[in-house]
FISE-457436 format. One record per residue (C-alpha): residue in three letters; y negated, z, x. Coordinates in nm, 3 decimals. Layout:
<recs>
residu; py; pz; px
ALA; Y; Z; X .
...
</recs>
This chain:
<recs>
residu; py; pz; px
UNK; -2.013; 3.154; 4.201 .
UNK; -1.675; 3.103; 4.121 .
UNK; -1.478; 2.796; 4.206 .
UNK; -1.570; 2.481; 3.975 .
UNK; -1.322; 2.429; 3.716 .
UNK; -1.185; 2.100; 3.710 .
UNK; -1.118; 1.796; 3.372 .
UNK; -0.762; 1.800; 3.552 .
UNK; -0.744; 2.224; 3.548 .
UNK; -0.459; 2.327; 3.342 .
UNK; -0.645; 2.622; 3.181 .
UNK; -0.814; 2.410; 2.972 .
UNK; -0.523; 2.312; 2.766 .
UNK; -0.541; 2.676; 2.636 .
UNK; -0.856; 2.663; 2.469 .
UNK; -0.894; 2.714; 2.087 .
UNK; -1.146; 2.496; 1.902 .
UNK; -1.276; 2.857; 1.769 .
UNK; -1.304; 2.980; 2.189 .
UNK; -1.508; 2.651; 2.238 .
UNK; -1.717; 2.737; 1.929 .
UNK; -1.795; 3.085; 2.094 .
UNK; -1.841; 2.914; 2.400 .
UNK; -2.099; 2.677; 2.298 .
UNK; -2.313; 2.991; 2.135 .
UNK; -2.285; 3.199; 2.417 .
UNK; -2.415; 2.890; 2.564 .
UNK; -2.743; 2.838; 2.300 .
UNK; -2.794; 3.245; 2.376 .
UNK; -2.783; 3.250; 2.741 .
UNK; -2.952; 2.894; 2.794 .
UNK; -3.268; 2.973; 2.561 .
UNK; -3.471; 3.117; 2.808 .
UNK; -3.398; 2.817; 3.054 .
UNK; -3.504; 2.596; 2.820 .
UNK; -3.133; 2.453; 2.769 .
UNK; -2.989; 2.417; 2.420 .
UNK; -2.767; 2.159; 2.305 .
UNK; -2.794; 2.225; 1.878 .
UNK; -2.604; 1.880; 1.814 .
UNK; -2.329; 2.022; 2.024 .
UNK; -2.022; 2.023; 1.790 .
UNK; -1.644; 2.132; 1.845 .
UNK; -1.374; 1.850; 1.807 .
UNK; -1.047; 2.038; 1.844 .
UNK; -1.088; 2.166; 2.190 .
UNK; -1.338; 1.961; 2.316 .
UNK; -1.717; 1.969; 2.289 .
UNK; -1.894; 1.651; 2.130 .
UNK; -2.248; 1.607; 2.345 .
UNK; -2.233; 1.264; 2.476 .
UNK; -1.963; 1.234; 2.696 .
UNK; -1.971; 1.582; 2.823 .
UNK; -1.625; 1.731; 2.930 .
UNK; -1.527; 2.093; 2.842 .
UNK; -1.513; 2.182; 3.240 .
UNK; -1.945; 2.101; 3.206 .
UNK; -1.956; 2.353; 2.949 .
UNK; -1.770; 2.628; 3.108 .
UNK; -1.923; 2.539; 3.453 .
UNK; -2.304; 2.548; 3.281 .
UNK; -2.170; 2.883; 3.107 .
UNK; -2.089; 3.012; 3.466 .
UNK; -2.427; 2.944; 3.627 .
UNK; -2.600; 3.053; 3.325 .
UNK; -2.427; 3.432; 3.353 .
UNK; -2.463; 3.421; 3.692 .
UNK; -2.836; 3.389; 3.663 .
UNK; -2.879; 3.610; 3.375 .
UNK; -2.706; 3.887; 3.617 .
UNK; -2.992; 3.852; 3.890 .
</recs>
């Protein structure tokens, strides 16, 4: 797995709310089969409203999730 990325990580000051809408559906796809979908999920300029989830939980799940789709 690749290093965790961080709330402080300055790569996530690039992120489009339209990349964190494509995020969050690769996210539904890839999750399915584990069970893990977040449908009230919503994009609020670049951050993702589900609780008080950071983006860095997103792209970290994201990560896991491909890696274990790979094996």
């Amino acid at each position: 797995m690749n290093t965790p990325i961080t709330p402080n990580d300055p790569i996530l000051r690039t992120y489009t709310a339209i990349e964190v809408t494509y995020l969050l559906r690769e996210l539904h796809d890839l999750g399915e089969p584990f069970g893990i979908r977040w449908d009230s999920a919503t994009v609020n300029g670049t951050t993702v409203d589900f609780g008080e989830t950071p983006l860095p939980t997103l792209l970290n799940l994201l990560e896991l999730l491909r890696e274990a789709s790979r094996k």
